[in-house]
C-alpha positions in Angstrom: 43.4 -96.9 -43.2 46.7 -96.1 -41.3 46.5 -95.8 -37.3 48.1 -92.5 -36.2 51.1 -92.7 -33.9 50.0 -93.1 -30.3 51.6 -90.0 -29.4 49.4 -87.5 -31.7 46.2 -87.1 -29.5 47.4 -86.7 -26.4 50.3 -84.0 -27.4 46.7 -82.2 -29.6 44.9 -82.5 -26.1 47.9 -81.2 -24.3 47.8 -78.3 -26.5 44.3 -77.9 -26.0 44.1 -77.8 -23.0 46.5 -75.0 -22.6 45.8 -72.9 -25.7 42.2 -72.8 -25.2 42.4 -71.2 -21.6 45.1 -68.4 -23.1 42.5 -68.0 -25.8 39.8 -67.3 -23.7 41.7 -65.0 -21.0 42.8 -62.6 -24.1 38.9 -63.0 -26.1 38.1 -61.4 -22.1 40.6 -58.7 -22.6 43.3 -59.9 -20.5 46.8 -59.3 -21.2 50.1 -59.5 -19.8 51.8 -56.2 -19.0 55.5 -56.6 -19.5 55.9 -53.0 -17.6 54.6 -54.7 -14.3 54.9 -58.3 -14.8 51.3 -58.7 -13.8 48.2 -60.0 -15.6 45.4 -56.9 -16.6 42.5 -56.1 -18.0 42.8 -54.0 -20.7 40.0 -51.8 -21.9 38.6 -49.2 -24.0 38.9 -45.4 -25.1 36.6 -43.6 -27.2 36.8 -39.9 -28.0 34.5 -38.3 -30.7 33.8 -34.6 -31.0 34.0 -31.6 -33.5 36.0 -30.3 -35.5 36.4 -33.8 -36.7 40.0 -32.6 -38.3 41.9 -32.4 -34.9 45.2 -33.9 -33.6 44.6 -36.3 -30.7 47.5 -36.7 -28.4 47.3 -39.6 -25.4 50.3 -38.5 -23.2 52.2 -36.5 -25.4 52.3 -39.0 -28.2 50.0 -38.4 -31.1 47.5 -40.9 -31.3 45.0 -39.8 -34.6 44.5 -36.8 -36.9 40.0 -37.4 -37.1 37.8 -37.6 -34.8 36.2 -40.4 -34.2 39.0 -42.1 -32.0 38.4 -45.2 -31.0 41.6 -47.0 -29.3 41.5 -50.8 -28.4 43.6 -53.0 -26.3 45.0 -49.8 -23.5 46.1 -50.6 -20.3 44.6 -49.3 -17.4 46.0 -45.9 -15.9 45.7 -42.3 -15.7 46.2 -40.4 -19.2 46.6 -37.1 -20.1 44.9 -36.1 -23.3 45.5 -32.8 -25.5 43.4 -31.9 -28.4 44.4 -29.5 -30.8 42.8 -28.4 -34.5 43.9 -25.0 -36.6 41.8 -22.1 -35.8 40.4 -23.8 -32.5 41.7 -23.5 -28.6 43.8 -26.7 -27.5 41.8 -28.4 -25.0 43.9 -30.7 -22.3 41.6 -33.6 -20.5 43.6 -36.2 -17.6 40.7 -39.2 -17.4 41.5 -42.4 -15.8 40.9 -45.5 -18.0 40.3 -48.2 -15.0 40.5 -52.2 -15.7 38.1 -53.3 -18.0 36.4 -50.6 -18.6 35.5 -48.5 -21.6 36.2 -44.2 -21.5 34.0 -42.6 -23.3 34.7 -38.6 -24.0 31.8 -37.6 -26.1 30.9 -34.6 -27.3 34.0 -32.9 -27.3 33.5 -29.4 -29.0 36.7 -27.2 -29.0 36.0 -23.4 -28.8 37.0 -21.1 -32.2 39.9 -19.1 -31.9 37.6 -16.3 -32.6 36.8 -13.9 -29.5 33.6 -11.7 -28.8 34.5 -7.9 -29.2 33.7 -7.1 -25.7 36.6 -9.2 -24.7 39.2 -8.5 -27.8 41.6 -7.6 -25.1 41.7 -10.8 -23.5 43.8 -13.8 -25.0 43.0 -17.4 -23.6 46.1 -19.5 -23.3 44.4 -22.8 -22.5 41.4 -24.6 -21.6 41.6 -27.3 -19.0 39.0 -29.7 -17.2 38.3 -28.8 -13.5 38.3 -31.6 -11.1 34.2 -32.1 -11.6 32.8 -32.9 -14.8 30.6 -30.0 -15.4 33.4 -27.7 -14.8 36.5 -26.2 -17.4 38.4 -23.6 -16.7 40.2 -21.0 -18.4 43.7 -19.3 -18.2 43.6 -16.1 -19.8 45.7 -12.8 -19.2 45.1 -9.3 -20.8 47.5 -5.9 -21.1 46.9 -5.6 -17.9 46.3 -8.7 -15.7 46.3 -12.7 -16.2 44.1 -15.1 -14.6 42.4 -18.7 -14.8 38.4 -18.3 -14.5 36.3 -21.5 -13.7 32.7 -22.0 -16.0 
């Protein structure tokens, strides 16, 4: 049997010992963000909702044409989300994905373009969340007047 060169095991525990670490830190969900030179945690984002044929835009780029959305691997920060389907009102959701951490937006329901007949006159523009999470509000304007209602 032929002795392998003296140099072989300790260049495959060199390499061990450094690949291992890397491989754990990223199995964790750490990554290197080349934006900030700095070491983060990545984390989660998970939208699901109806209609489940809807555009899904993650700061003004379009992310997926179904729901459910499920988007691995994003670095933590603030992002602005608009969700738009035919027939239904856009929707526009800011939600902060922090380190590590999964964002879960479920149930999304977008309203139907369809209005009741005691308020034909109206014409929504857009649906936005409020500040708290049991609030929206509405921007509307009519013949005569526009305003944004809270609900």
């Amino acid at each position: 049997m032929k002795k392998l060169h003296p140099i072989i095991f300790p260049l495959f525990a060199i390499a061990f010992l450094i690949i291992a670490p890397l491989l754990l830190a990223y199995v964790a969900g750490y990554r290197y963000d080349f934006k900030s030179r700095a070491i983060t945690r990545v984390g989660l984002i998970i939208i699901d909702g109806k209609p489940k044929e809807m555009r899904i835009f993650m700061d003004n780029q379009q992310v997926a044409n179904r729901m459910p959305l499920t988007k691995k691997s994003v670095q933590p920060n603030v992002y602005t989300f608009h969700l738009a389907s035919d027939g239904y009102h856009d929707l526009t959701l800011k939600r902060e994905l922090k380190s590590g951490e999964t964002l879960i937006m479920s149930p999304i329901f977008l309203l139907k373009n369809a209005e009741p007949q005691k308020i034909s006159d109206i014409h929504v523009l857009s649906i936005h969340d409020g500040k708290k999470s049991d609030i929206f509000l509405i921007e509307w304007e009519s013949a005569s007047a526009k305003g944004l209602s809270s609900f």
